[in-house]
C-alpha positions as CSV (number, residue, x, y, z in Angstrom):
1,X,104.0,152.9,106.1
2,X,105.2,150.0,103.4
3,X,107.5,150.9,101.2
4,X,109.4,149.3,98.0
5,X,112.1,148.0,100.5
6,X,110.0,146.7,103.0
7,X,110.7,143.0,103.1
8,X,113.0,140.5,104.7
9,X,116.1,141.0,102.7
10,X,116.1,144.4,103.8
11,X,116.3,143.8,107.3
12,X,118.7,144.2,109.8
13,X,117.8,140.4,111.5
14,X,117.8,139.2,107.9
15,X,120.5,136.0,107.9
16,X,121.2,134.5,104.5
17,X,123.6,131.3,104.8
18,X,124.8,129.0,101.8
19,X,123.9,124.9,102.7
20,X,126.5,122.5,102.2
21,X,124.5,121.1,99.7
22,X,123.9,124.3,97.5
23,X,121.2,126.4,97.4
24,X,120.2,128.8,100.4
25,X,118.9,129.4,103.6
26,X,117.0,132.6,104.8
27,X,116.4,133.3,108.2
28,X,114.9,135.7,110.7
29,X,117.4,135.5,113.9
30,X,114.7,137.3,115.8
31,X,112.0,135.3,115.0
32,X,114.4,132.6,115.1
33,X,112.2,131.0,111.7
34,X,113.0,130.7,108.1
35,X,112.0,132.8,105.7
36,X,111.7,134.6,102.6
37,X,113.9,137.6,100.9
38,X,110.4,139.2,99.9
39,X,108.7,138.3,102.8
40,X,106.9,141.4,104.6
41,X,106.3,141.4,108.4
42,X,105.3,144.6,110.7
43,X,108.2,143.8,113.1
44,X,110.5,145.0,109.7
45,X,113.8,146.6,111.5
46,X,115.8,148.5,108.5
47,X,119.4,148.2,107.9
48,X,121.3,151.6,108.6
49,X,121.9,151.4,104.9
50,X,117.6,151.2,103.9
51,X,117.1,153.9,106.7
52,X,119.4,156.0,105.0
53,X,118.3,155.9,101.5
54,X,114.1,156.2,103.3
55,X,115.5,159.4,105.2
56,X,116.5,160.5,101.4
57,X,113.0,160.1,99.9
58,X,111.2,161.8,103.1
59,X,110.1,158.5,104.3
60,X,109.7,157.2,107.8
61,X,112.5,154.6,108.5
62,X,108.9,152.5,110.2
């Protein structure tokens, strides 16, 4: 089931890191690619803090 915090950011392998140039970098350490903050994939693994607040609303943490 999607969901409005289905995507990348939400994720519990979700890495954001600051360059040393500026700006950001966004990675899936599963995946082991870059990525985006809205990005959507079916592999989506919630934080405890997401599966808390789906519990909440009567959704499925999946």
């Amino acid at each position: 089931m999607k969901n409005r915090y289905h995507c990348c950011a939400t994720c519990r392998h979700f890495l954001a890191k600051k360059k040393e140039s500026g700006g950001m970098i966004y990675r899936c350490v599963r995946l082991g690619f870059e990525t985006k903050t809205t990005y959507t994939f079916d592999c989506w693994d919630p934080k405890d803090q997401i599966s808390s607040l789906l519990r909440r609303e009567g959704h499925s943490s999946s």
